[in-house]
C-alpha positions in Angstrom: -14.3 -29.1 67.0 -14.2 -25.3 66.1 -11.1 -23.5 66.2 -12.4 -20.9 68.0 -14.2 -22.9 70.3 -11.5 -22.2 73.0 -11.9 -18.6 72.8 -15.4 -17.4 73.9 -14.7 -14.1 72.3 -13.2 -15.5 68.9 -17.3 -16.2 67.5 -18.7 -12.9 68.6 -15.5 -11.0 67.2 -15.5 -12.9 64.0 -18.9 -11.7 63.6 -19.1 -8.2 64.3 -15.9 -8.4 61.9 -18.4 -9.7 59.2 -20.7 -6.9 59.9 -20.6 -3.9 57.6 -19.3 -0.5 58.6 -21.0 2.6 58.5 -18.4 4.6 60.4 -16.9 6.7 57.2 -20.3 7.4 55.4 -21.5 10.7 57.6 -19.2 12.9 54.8 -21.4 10.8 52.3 -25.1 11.5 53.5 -25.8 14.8 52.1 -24.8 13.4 48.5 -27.0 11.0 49.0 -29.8 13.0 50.0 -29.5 15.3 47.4 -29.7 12.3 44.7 -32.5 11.3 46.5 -34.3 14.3 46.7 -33.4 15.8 43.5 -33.3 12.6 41.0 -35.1 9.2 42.3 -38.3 11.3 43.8 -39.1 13.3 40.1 -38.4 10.0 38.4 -40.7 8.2 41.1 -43.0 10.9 40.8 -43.3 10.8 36.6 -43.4 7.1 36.8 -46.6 7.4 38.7 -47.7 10.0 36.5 -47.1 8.0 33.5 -49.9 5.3 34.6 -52.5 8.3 35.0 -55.0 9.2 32.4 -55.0 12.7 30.3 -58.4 15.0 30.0 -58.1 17.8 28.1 -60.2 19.3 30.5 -58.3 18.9 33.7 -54.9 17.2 32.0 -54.4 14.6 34.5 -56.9 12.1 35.8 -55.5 10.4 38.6 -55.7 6.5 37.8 -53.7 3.6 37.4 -53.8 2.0 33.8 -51.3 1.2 31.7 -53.0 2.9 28.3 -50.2 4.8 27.8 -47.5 2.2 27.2 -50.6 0.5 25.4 -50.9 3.6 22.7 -47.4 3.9 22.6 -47.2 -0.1 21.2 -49.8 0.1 19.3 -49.2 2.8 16.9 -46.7 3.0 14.5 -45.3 6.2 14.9 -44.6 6.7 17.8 -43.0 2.8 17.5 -40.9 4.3 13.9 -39.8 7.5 16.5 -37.9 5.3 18.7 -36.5 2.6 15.9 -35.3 6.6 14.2 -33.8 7.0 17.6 -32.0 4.0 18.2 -30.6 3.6 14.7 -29.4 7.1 14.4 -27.6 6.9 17.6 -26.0 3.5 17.0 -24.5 4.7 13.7 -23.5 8.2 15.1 -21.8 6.1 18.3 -20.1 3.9 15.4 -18.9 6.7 13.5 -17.6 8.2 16.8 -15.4 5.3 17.7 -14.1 5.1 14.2 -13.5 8.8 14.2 -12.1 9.2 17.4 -9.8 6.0 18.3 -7.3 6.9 15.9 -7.1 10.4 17.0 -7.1 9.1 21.0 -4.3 6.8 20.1 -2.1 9.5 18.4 -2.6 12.0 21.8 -1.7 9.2 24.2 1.5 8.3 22.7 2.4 11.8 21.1 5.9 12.4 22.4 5.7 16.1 23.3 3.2 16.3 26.6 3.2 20.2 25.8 1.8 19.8 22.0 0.0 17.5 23.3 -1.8 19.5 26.0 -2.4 22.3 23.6 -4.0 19.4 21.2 -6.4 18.3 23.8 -7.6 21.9 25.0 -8.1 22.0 21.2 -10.8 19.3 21.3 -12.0 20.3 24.1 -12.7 23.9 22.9 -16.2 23.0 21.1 -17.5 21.7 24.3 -17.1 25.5 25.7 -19.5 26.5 23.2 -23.7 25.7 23.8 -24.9 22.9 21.8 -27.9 25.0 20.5 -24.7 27.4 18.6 -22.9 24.5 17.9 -25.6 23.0 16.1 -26.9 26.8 14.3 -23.8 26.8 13.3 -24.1 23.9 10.9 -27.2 24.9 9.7 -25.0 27.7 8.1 -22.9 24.7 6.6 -25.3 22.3 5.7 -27.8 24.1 4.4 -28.8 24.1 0.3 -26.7 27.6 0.5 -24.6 27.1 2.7 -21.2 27.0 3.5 -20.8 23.9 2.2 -22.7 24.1 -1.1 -21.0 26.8 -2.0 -17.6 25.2 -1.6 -19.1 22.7 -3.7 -19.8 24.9 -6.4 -16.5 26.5 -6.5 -15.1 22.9 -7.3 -18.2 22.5 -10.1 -20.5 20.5 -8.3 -23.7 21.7 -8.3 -27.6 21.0 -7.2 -29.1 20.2 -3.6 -27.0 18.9 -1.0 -30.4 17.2 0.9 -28.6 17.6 4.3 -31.4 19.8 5.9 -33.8 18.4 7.5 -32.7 14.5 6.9 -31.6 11.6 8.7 -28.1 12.5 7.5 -27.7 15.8 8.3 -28.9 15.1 12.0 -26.0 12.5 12.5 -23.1 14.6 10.9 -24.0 17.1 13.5 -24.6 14.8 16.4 -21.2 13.3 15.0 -19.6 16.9 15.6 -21.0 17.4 19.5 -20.1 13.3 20.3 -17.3 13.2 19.4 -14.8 15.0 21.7 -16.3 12.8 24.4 -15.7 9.6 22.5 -11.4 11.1 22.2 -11.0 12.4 25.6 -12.3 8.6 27.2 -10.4 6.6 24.8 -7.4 8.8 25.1 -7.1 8.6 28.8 -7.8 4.5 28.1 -5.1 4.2 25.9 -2.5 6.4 28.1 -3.0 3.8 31.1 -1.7 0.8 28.8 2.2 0.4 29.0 4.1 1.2 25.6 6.4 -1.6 26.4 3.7 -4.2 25.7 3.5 -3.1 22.6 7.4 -3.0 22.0 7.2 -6.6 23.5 5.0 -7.4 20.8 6.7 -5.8 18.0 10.1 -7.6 19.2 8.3 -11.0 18.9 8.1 -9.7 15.2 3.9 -8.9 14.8 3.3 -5.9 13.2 1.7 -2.1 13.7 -1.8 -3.5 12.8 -1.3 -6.8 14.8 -0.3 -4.8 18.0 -3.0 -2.6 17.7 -6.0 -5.6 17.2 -4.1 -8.3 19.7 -2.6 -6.2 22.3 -4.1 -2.8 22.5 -7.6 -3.2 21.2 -8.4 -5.9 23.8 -6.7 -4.1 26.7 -8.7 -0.9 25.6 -11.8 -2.7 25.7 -13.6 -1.7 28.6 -12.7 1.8 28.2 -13.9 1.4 24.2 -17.6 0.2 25.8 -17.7 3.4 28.4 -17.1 5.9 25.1 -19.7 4.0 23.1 -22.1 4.3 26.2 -21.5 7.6 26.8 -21.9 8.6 22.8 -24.5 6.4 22.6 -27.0 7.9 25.6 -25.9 11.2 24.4 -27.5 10.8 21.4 -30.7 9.1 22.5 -31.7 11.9 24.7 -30.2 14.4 22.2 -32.8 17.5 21.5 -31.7 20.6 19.8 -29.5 18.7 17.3 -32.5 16.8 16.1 -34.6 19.8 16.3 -32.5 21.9 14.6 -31.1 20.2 12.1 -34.0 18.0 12.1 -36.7 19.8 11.5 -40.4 20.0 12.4 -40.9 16.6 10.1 -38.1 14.6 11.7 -38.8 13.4 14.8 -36.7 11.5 17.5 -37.5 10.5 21.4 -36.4 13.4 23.1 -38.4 16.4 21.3 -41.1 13.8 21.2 -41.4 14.0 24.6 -41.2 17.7 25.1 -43.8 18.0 22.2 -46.4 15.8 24.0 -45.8 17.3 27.9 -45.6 21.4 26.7 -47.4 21.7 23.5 -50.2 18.9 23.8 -50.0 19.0 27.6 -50.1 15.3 27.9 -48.3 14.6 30.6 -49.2 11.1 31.5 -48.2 10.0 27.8 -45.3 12.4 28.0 -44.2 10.3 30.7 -45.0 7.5 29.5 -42.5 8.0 26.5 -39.6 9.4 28.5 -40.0 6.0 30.4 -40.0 4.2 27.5 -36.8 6.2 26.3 -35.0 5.4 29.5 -35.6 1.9 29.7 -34.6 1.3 25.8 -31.3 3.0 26.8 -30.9 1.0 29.7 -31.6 -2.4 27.9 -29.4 -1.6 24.8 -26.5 -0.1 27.3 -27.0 -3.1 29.7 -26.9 -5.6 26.5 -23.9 -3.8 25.0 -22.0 -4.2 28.0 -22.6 -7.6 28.5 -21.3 -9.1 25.0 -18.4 -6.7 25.5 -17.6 -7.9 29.0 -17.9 -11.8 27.5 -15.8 -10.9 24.8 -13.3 -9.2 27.0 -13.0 -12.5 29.0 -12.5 -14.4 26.2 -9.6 -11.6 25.4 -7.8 -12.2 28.6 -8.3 -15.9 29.5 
């Protein structure tokens, strides 16, 4: 017999109880209509666009085929464009979180919270400045005979640095504009974990490094994966870095795409690739986060 079979009432309110409430989401409609209208209908509308056909004639042929995902697999450039893409960000990302967790530690447990306001507007400071200038202005270091070359030379090394228009060159400089994103997440990650687990730890006699990779690492985890997600779509989608450093000669998803829709007008394929560039960086953020969520689990069982 039901407990609430005495109370005719008791069913009916136990269900309207279960029944979601919409009551506090008026303040919340015109955010969503503005998402809606301003991001999911263009990407609706360029997914649709991607399955059309191209004429150079009248551009776009209104169709339905998938040729342009087809071309995209099948030839090899466009397949070594987005391997470039992935790779260069992944190592940029990792060079990031190398770079920057040290630096995010020291802020979050710098004693002074004056110095260490001042250090953080100091990091912050590049991200004032436009990437395009941000980028020039390492072309002025980079460069053969540049800033850097010539410091080089003063010490009595001499001959091409090879920075332009490489590989290399484009991840330094992608390193440079990533980077204060990577600090400022892992410093505010590392601020929310109590110093006193760590003094726990170091009274139970394990040392500095021990802290940092049984105790802090693992507790820092989930803010680690949002830095490297961040860095790491950042740099897929990245386009004056790759074009200015880069060069004409290097290519990479993003100017790729801007290439084929305003200089070849190809829309559909245009598309097509800045689908292709979105669902890659979906997948590889989407896998990333699941190994780190398992192994953050495995942390804290």
């Amino acid at each position: 017999m039901s407990y609430t079979s005495g109370f005719p009432g008791a069913a009916g309110t136990a269900t309207r109880r279960r029944l979601p409430s919409f009551r506090g989401a008026g303040p919340v409609l015109p955010a969503v209509v503005f998402v809606l209208l301003g991001m999911v209908a263009p990407l609706a509308l360029m997914l649709r666009t991607s399955f059309d056909r191209f004429d150079p004639q009248v551009l776009i042929v209104s169709a339905f085929t998938a040729e342009n995902y087809i071309r995209f697999v099948s030839d090899p450039f466009f397949r070594d464009v987005l391997g470039r893409t992935v790779a260069i960000s992944a190592v940029a990302t990792a060079i990031c979180l190398v770079l920057g967790l040290p630096v995010a530690y020291f802020l979050a447990r710098f004693p002074s919270a004056e110095a260490k306001s001042r250090l953080l507007l100091l990091i912050l400071v590049p991200l004032l400045i436009g990437n395009a200038v941000r980028t020039s202005a390492w072309m002025l270091i980079l460069n053969d005979h540049g800033v850097l070359a010539a410091l080089l030379r003063g010490v009595g090394i001499t001959g091409a640095l090879g920075l332009m228009y490489s590989a290399t060159g484009v991840t330094i400089a992608l390193v440079s504009v990533l980077l204060p994103f990577m600090i400022i997440t892992l410093n505010s990650v590392f601020e929310g974990i109590e110093r006193s687990l760590e003094d726990a730890a170091e009274s139970l006699g394990a040392g500095h490094l021990t802290v940092m990779s049984r105790v802090v690492l693992p507790l820092a985890l989930p803010g680690i994966l949002a830095g490297c997600v961040l860095c790491f779509t950042l740099s897929m989608n990245a386009y004056a870095t790759p074009v200015l450093i880069g060069g004409p000669k290097f290519h990479m998803m993003a100017p790729t795409v801007y290439q084929q829709i305003t200089e070849a007008m190809n829309w559909p394929f245009g598309a097509a690739l800045a689908f292709v560039l979105m669902g890659m960086t979906l997948l590889l953020t989407l896998g990333l986060s699941v190994a780190v969520q398992r192994r953050y689990r495995r942390w804290t069982a």
